[in-house]
N, C-alpha and C positions, 0 to 999 in steps of 0.2 A: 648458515650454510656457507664454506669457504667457496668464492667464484675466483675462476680463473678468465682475464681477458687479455686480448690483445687487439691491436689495429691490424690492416690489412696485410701489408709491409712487415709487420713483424719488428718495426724500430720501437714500436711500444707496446709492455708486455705490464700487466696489474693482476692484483689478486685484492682482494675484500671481501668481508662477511656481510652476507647477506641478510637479514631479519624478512624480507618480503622479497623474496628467488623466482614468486611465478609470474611469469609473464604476460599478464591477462589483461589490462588496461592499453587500448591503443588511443594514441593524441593523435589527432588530424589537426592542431595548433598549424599555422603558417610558419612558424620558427622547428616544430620539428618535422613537418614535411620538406622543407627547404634544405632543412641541416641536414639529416637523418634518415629519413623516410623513404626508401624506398617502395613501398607502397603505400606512399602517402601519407604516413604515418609513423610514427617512432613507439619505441615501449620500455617504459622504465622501470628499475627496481629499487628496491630500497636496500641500501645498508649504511652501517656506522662509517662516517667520516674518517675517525681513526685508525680501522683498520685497514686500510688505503696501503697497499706497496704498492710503489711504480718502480720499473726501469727502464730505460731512454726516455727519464722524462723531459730532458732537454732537448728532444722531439714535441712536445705539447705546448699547443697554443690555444691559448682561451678566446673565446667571444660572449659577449654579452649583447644580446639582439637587443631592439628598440620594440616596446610596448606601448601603444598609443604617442610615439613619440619621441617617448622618455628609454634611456639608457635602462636596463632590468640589472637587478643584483643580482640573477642568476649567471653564475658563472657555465658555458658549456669547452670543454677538455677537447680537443682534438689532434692527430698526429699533424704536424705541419710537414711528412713528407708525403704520406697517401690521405690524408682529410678524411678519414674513420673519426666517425663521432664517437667518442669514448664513454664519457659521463658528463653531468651536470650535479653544479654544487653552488648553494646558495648562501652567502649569511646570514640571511635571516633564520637559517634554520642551521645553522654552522657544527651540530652533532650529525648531518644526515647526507648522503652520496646517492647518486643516481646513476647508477649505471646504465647506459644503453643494452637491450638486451641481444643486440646487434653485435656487439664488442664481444659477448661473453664465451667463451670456448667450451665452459664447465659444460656439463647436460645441466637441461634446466627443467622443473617439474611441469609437467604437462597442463595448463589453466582448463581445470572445470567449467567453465565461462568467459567470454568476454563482454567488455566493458567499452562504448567507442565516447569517446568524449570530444569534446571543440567541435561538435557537428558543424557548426556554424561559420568554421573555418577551413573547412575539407574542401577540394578542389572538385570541380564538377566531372573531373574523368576519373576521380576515383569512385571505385565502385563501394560500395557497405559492404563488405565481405565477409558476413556476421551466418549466426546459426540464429533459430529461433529460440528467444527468450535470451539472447543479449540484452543489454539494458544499453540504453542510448542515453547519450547528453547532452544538446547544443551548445555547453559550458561545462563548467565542473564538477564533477559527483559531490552527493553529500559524504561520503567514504571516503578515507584516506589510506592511502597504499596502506598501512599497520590496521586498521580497522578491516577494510576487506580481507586481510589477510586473517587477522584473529577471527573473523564472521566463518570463513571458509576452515576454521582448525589446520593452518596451513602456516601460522606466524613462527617463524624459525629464532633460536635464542643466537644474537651479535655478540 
């Protein structure tokens, strides 16, 4: 599915295919409530790497937050004139892009369920803002964004 995003400002505008377009997984992570999150939370999707256009990219500036410490390979994209979190992109996994779905302008398919993960990271004034029969995780799911998405008949061809 072709997504179209941009930052707040408008100095940075992208487009990417999508393979996982719904928006159903929220991270309460400390790195995307801080970065991203405005309710505490951030949500990612999944598309191919390569199919990545940016323009004003010489607006974007990357960070790489610390994990227990340590510098993280994950790359996260943001404008350096309004600090719209964009995407995140990692090399260990260097075929796959992570768009915020904050950033995205497209319509995006309405998630059947949601999913809250990094319980164990969530701030205590955020609230669970869930329906019954969310599935909860104080860490990671056993499902990966393309797995949930093919369980739900919902994985889009990149």
């Amino acid at each position: 599915m072709q997504l179209k995003g941009s930052c707040h400002c408008g100095a940075v505008k992208f487009e990417v295919k999508a393979y996982a377009p719904v928006p159903y997984m929220r991270c309460y992570c400390s790195i995307c409530r801080k970065t991203a999150g405005g309710g505490g939370y951030a949500i990612n999707l999944g598309a191919k790497a390569k199919s990545l256009k940016v323009r004003g990219r010489k607006f974007i500036t990357r960070f790489n937050a610390k994990i227990n410490g340590q510098k993280s390979s994950g790359e996260r994209s943001f404008c350096s004139k309004c600090g719209s979190a964009l995407w995140v992109w990692d090399p260990n996994w260097p075929d796959l892009i992570h768009p915020f779905a904050s950033a995205i302008d497209s319509k995006l398919p309405k998630a059947p369920e949601h999913v809250h993960i990094l319980l164990d990271s969530k701030a205590d004034w955020v609230p669970l803002d869930g329906t019954p029969g969310d599935q909860q995780f104080e860490h990671y799911p056993d499902q990966s964004l393309e797995e949930w998405h093919r369980a739900h008949g919902l994985l889009k061809k990149a």
